[in-house]
Rosetta silent file (secondary structure, phi, psi, omega in degrees, C-alpha in Angstrom):
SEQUENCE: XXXXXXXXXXXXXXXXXXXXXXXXXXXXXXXXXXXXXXXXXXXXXXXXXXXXXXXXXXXXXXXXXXXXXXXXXXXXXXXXXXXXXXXXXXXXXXXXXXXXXXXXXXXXXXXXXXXXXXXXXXXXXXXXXXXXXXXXXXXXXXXXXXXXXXXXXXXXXXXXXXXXXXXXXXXXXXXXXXXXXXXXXXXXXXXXXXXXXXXXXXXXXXXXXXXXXXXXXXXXXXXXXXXXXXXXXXXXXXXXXXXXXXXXXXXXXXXXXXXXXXX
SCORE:     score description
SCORE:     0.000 S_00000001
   1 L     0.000  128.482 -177.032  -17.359  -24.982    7.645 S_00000001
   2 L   -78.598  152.756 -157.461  -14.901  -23.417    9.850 S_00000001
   3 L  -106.121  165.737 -152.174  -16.227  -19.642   11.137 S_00000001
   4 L  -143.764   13.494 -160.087  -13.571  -16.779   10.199 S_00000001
   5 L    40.727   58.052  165.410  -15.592  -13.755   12.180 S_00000001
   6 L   -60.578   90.403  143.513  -16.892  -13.317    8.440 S_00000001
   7 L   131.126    6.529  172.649  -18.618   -9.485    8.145 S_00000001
   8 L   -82.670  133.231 -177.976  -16.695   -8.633   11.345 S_00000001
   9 L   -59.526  129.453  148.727  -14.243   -5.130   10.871 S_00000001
  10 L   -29.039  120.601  151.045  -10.881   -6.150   10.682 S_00000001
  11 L   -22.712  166.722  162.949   -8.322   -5.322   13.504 S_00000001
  12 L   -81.175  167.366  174.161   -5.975   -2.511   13.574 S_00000001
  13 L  -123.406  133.722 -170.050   -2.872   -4.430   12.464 S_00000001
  14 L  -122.192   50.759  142.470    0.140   -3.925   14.739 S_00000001
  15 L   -63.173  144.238  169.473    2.918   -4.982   12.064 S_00000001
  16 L   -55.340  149.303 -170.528    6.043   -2.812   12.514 S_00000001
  17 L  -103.731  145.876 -161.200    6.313   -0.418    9.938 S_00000001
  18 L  -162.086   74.832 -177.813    8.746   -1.441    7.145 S_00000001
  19 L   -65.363   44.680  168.494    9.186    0.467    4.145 S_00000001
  20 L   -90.224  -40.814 -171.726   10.575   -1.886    2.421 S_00000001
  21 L   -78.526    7.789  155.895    7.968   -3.973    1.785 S_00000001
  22 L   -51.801   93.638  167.354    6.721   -0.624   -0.794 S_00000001
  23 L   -95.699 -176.090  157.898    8.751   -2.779   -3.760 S_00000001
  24 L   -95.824  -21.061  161.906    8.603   -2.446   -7.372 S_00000001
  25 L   -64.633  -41.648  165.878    7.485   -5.799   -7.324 S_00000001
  26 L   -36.958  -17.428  169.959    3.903   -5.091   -5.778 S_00000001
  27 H   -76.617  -22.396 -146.863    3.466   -3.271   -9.096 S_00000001
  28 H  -102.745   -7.205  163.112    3.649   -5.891  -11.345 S_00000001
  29 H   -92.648  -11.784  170.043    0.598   -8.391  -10.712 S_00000001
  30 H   -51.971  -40.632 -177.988   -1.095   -4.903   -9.909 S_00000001
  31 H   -70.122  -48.627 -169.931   -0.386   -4.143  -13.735 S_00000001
  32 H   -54.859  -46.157 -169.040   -1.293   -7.542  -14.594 S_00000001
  33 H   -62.544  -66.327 -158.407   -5.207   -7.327  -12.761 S_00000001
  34 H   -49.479  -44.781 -174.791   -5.641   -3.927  -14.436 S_00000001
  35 H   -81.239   -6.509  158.438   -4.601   -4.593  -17.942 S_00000001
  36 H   -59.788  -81.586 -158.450   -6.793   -7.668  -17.627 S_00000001
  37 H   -87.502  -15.947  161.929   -9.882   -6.383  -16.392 S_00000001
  38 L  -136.885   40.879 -167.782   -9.959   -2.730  -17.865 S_00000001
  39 L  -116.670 -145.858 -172.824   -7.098   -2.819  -20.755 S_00000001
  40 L   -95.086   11.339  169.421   -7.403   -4.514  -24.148 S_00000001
  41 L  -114.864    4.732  162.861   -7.445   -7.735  -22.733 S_00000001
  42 L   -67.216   23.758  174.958  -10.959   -7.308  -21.133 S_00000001
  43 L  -102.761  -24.041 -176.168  -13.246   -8.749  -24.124 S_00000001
  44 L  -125.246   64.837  174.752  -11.486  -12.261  -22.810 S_00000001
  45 L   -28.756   96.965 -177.831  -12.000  -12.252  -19.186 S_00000001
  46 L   -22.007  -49.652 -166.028   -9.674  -14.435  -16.904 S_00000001
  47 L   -66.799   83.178 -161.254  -12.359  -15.610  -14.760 S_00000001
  48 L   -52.106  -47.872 -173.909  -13.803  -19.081  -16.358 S_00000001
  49 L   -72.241    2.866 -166.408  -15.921  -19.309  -12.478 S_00000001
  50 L  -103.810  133.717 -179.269  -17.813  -16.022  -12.434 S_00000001
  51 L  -119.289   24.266  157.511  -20.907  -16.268  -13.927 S_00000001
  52 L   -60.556  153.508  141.719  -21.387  -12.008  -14.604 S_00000001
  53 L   -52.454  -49.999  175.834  -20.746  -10.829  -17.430 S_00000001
  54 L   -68.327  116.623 -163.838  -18.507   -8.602  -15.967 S_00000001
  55 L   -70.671  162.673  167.642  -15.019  -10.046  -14.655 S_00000001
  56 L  -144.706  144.047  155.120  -14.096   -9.144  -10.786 S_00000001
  57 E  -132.110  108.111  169.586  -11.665  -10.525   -8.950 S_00000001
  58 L   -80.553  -25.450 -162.702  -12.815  -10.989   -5.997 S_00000001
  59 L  -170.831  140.454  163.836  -11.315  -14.360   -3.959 S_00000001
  60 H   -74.475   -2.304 -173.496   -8.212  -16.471   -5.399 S_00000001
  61 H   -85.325   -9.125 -150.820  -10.614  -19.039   -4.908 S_00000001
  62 H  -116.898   16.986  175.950  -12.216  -18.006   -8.394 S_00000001
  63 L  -126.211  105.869  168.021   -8.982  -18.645  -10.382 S_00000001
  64 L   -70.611 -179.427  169.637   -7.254  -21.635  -11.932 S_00000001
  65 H   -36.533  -39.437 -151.987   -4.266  -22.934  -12.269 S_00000001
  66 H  -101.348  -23.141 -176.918   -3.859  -21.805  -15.914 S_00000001
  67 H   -77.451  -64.804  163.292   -5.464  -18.318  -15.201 S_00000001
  68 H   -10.256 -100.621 -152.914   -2.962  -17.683  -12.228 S_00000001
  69 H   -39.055   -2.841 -134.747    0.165  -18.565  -14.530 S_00000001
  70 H  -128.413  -49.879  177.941   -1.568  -16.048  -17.089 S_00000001
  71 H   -72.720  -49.067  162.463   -2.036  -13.302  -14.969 S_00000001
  72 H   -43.729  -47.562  162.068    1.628  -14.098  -13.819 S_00000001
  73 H   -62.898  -24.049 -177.139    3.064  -13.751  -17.220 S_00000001
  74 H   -70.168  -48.543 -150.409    1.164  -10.598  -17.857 S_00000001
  75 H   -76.064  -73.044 -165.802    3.224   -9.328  -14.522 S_00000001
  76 H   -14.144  -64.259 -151.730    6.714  -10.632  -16.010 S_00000001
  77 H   -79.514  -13.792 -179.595    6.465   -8.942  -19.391 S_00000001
  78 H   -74.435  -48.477 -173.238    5.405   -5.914  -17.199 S_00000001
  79 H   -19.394  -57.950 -157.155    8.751   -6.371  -15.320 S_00000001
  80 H   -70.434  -84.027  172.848   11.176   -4.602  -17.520 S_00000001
  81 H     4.357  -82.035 -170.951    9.068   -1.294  -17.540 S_00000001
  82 H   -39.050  -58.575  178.508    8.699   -1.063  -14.241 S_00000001
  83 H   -63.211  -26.545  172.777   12.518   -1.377  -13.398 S_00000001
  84 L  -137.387   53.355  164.144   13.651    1.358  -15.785 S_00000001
  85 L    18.108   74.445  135.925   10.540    3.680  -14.473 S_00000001
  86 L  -107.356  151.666  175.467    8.767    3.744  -18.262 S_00000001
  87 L   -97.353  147.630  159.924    5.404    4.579  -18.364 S_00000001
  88 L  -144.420  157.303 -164.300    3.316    2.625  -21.320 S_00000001
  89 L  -102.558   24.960 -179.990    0.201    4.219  -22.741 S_00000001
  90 L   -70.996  -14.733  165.433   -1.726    0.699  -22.794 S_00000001
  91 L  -145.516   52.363  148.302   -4.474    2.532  -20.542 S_00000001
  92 L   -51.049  132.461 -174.358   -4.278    5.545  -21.689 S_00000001
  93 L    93.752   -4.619 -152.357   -8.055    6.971  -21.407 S_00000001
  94 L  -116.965  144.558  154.989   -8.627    4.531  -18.864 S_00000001
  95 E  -105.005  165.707  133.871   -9.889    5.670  -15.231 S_00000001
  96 E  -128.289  138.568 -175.314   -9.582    3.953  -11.744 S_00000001
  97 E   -91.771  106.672  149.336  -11.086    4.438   -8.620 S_00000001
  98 E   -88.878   85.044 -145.805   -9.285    3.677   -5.614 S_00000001
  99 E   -95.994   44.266 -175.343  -12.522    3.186   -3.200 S_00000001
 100 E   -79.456  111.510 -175.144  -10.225    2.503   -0.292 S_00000001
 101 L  -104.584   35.392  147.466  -12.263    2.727    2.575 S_00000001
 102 L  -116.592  155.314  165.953   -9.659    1.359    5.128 S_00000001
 103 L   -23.631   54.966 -156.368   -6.546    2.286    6.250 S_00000001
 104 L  -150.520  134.120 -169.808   -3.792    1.212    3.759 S_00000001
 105 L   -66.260  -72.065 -159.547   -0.139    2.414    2.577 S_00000001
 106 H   -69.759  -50.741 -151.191    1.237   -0.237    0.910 S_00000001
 107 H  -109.383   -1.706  156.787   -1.381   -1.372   -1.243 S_00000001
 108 H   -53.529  -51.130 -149.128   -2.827    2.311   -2.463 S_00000001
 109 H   -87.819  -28.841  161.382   -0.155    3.169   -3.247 S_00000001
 110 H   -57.442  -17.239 -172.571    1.322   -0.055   -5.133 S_00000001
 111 H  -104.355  -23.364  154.121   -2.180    0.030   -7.139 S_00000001
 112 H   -73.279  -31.100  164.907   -1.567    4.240   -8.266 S_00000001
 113 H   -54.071  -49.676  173.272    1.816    3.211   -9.257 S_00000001
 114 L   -63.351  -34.775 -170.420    0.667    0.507  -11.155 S_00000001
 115 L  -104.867   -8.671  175.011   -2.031    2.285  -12.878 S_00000001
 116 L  -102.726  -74.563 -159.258    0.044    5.580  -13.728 S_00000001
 117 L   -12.940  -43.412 -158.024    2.755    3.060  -14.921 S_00000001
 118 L   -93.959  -16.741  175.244   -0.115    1.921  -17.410 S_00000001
 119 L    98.604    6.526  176.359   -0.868    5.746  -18.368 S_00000001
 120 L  -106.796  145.369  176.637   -4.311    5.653  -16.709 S_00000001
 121 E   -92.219  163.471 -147.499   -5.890    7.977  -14.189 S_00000001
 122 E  -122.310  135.326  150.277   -6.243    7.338  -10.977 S_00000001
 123 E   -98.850  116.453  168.631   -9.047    8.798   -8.278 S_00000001
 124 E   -91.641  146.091 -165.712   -7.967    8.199   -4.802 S_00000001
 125 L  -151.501  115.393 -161.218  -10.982    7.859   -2.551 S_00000001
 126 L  -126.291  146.596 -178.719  -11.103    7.962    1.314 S_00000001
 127 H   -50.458  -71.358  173.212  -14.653    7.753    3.541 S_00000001
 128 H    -4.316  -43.117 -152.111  -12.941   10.684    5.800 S_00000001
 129 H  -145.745   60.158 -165.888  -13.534   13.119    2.960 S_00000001
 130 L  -171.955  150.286 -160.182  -16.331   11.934    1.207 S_00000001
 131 L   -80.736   13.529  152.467  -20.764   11.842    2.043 S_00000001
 132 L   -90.516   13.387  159.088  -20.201    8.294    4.034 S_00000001
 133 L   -75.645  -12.861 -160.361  -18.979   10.460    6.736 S_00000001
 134 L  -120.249   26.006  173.960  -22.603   11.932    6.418 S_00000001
 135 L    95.259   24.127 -156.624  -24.180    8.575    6.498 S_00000001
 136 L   -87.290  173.094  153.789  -24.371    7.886    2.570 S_00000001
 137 L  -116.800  150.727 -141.128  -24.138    4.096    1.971 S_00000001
 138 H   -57.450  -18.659 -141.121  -21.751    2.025    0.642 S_00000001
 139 H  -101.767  -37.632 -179.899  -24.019    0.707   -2.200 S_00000001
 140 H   -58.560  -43.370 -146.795  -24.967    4.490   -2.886 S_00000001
 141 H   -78.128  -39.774  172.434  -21.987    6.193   -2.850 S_00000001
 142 H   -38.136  -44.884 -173.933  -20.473    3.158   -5.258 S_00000001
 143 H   -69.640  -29.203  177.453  -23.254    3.715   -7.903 S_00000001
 144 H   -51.857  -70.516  170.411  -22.598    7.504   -7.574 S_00000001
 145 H   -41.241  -19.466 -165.923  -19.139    6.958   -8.785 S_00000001
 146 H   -84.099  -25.328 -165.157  -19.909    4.891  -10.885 S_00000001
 147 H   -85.416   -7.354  167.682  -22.126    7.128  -13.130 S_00000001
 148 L   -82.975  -18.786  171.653  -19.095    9.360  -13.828 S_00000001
 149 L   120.215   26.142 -173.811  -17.692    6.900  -16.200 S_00000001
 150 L   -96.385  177.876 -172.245  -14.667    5.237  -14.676 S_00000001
 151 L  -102.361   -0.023  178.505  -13.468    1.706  -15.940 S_00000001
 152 L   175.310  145.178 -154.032  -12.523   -0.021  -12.742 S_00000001
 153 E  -141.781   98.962  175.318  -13.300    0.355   -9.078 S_00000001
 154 E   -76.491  123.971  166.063  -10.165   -1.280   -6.348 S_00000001
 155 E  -120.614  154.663  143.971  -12.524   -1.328   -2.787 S_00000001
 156 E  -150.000  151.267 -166.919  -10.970   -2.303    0.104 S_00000001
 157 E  -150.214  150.560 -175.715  -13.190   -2.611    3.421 S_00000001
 158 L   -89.893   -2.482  178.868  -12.959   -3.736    6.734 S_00000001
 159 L  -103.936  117.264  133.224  -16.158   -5.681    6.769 S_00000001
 160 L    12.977  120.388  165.324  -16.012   -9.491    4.743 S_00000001
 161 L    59.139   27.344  160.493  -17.782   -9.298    1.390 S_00000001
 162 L  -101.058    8.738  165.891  -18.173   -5.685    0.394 S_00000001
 163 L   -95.219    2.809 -179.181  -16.606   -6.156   -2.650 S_00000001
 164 L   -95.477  -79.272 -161.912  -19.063   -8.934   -3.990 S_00000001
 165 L   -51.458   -8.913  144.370  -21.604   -6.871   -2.892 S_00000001
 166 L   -70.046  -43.811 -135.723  -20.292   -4.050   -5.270 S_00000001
 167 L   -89.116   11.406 -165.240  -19.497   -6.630   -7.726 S_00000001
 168 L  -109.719   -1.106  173.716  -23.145   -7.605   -7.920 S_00000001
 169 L   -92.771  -54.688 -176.699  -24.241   -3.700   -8.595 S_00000001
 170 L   -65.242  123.201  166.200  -21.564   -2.415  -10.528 S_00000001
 171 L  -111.468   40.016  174.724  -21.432   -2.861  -14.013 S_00000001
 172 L  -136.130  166.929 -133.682  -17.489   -2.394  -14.526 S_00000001
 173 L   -91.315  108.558 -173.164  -14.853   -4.441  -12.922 S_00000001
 174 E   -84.681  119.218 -170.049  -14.509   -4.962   -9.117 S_00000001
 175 E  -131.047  135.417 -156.907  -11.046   -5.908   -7.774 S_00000001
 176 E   -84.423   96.260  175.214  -11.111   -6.811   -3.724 S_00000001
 177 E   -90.050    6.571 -172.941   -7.596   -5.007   -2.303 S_00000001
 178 E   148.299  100.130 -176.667   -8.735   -6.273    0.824 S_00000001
 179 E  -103.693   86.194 -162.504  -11.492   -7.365    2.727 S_00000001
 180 L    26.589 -172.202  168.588  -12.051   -7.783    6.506 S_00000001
 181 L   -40.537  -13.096 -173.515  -10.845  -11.153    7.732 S_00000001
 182 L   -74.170  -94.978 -172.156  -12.104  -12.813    4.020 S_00000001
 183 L  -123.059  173.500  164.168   -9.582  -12.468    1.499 S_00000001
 184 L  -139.476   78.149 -164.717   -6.378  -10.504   -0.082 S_00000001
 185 L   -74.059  -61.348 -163.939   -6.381  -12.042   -3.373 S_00000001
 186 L   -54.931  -35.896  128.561   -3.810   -9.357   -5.003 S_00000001
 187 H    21.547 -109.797  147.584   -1.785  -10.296   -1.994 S_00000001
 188 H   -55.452   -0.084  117.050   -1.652  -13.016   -2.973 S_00000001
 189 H   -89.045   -8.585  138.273   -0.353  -13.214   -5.799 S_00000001
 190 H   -46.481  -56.072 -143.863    2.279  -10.670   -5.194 S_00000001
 191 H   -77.231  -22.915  173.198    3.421  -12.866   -3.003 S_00000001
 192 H   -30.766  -69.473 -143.091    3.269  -16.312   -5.573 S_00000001
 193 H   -52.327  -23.302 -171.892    4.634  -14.005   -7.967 S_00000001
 194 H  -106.166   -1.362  161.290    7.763  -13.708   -5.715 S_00000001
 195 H   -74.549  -62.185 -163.588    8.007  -16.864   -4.594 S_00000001
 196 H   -64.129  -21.882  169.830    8.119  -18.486   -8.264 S_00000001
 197 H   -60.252  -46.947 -173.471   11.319  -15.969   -9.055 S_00000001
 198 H   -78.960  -69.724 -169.258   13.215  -17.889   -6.469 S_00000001
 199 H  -101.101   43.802 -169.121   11.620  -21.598   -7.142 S_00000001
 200 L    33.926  -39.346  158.414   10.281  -21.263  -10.218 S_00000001
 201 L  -141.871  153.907  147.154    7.017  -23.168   -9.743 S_00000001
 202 L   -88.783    6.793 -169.467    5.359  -24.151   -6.525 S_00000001
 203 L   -63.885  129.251  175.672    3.976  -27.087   -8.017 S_00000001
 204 L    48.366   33.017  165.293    4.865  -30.250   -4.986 S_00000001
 205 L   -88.492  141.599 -177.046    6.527  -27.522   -2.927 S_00000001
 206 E   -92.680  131.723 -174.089    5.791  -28.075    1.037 S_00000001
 207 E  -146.074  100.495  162.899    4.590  -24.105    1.907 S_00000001
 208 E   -96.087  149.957  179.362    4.390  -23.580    5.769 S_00000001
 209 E  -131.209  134.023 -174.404    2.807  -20.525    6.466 S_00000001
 210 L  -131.276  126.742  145.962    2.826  -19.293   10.260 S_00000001
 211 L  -173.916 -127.607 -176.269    1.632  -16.631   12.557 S_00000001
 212 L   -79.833   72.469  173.411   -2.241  -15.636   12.925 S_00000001
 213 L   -56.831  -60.868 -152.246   -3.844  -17.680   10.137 S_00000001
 214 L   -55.071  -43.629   86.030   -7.355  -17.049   11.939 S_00000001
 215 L    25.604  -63.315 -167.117   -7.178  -13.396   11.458 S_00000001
 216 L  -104.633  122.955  157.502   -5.276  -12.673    8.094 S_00000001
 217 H   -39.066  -58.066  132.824   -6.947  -12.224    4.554 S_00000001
 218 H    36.061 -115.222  170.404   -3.675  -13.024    3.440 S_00000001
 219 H   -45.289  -56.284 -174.277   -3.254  -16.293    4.396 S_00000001
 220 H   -60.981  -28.585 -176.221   -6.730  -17.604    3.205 S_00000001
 221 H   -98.310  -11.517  164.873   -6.029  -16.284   -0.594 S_00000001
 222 H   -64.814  -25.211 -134.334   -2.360  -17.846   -0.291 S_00000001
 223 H  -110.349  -49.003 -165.851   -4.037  -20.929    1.107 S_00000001
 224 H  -111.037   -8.639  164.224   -6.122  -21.347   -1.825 S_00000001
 225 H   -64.355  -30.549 -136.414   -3.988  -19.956   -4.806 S_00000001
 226 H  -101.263  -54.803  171.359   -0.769  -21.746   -3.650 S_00000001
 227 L   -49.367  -20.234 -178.001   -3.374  -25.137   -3.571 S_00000001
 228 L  -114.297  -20.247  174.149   -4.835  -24.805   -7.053 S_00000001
 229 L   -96.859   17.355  163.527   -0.938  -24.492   -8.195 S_00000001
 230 L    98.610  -25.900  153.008    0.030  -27.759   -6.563 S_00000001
 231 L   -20.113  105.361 -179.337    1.330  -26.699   -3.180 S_00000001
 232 E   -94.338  102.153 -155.498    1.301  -28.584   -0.394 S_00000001
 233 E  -114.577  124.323 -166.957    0.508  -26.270    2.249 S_00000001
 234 E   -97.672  133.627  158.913    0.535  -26.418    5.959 S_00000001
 235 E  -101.969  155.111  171.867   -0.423  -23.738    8.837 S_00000001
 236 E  -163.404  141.180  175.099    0.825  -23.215   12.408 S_00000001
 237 L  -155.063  176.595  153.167    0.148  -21.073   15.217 S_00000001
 238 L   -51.398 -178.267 -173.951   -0.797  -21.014   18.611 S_00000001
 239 L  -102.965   16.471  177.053   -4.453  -22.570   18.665 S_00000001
 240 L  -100.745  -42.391  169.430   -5.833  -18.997   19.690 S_00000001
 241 L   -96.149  -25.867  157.139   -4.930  -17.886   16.439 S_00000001
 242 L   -47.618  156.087  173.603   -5.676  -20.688   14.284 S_00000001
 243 L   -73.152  164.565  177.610   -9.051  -21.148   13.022 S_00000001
 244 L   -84.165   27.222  176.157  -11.345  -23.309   14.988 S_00000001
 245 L   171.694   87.868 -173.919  -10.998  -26.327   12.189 S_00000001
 246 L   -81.717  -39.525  171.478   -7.771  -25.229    9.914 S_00000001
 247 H   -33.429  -49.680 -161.392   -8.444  -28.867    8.199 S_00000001
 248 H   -49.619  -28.775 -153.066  -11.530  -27.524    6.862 S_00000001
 249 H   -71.050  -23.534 -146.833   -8.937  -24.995    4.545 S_00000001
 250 L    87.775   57.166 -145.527   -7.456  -28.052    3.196 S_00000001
 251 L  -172.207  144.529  164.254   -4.020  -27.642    4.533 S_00000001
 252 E   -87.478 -175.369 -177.968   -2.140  -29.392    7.591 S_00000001
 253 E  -161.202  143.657  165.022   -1.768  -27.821   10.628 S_00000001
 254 E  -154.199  176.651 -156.026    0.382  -27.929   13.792 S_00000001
 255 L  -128.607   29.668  174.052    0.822  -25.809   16.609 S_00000001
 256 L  -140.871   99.054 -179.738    5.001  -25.803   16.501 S_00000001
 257 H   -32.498   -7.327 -165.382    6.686  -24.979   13.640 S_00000001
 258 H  -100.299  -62.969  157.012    8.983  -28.122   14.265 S_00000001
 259 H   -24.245  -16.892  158.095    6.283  -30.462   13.622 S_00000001
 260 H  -127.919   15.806  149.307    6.029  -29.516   10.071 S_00000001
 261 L   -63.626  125.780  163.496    9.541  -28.919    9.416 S_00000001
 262 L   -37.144  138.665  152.478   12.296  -31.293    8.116 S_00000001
 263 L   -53.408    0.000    0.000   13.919  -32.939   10.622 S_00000001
């Protein structure tokens, strides 16, 4: 198994700032997870590999092929909404916690958007201004929240695997916005979702993906979504950024984009 600094905090990240990438697409698989896991489509959980009761989505690794396209269609039919800024009442009554306890713009704010879109209320929730400044612990302060009654809990964290470790406490629906160096499943499937507009499927598409694989949460849930939908998908970086065994991912690897490029 290749090592990933798994439970290590994340970097600062020193992308350029680029409001662009705020889209109105980033709403729409965000709409998708939510009306899954806390709308009227939660009695028939997506997740076939989770053996809770309770769905999470936690890792893109925990989704098939047919549940992807599923959650994908849920985003389409979201589409039109979105585009001529209507609100639908489908989670009306519904709360969500946004238990982001890292830094993050783009994907708060794509996941309040998403969830007022849907008519549901939103709690934003930052460490800074909250009793883990005063030492509380993660596992505590989650169960605190939890006992007020909301219907879904977004974490993102800079250490690897605090949202399984919620999702193994909690008994409402954990969805991973980000995790140290592990995964970005919601990400990830923004980014599918916006790939498949242009080629319609990725099924026996060649998908290089390059910069700091070793490093980005990202990559690893693109790496394994893009791969259960038939992708054949290659990395490349310097070997400083690469994982110490990139094979292990399943995936080719080289350490010049022109080596896995057409000719």
């Amino acid at each position: 198994m290749a090592r990933y600094n798994i439970g290590r905090p994340r970097r600062p990240s020193h992308s350029t700032k680029n409001p662009s990438r705020i889209s109105q697409n980033s709403q729409l698989p965000i709409g998708a997870f939510l009306l899954v896991f806390c709308g009227p489509m939660s009695a028939a959980p997506p997740i076939e590999n989770n053996p809770n009761k309770t769905a999470h989505f936690l890792s893109t690794k925990d989704l098939s092929g047919q549940e992807i396209k599923r959650l994908l269609k849920i985003a389409g039919a979201f589409a039109p909404y979105v585009k001529r800024n209507e609100n639908v009442p489908i989670l009306k009554d519904k709360t969500i916690v946004n238990l982001f306890l890292e830094n993050s713009t783009r994907t708060r704010v794509s996941f309040e958007l998403a969830a007022r879109k849907l008519s549901a209320s939103v709690l934003n929730f930052a460490a800074s201004s909250s009793s883990l400044d005063k030492g509380e612990s993660l596992t505590d302060t989650a169960l605190n929240i939890q006992a007020m009654g909301p219907h879904c809990m977004v974490v993102r964290h800079a250490s690897a695997g605090s949202p399984y470790r919620l999702s193994k406490i909690l008994k409402i629906p954990v969805i991973n916005a980000g995790d140290g160096f592990h995964e970005h499943p919601t990400q990830a499937l923004l980014d599918i979702y916006t790939i498949e507009e242009k080629l319609t499927s990725l099924k026996d598409k060649n998908v290089v993906i390059i910069g700091d694989i070793a490093h980005s949460r990202v990559a690893r849930s693109n790496i394994f979504a893009m791969k259960t939908l038939g992708a054949k998908v290659s990395v490349c970086g310097p070997p400083t950024l690469l994982p110490p065994d990139p094979s292990s991912l399943g995936v080719n690897y080289a350490y010049r984009p022109e080596a896995l490029l057409p000719q």
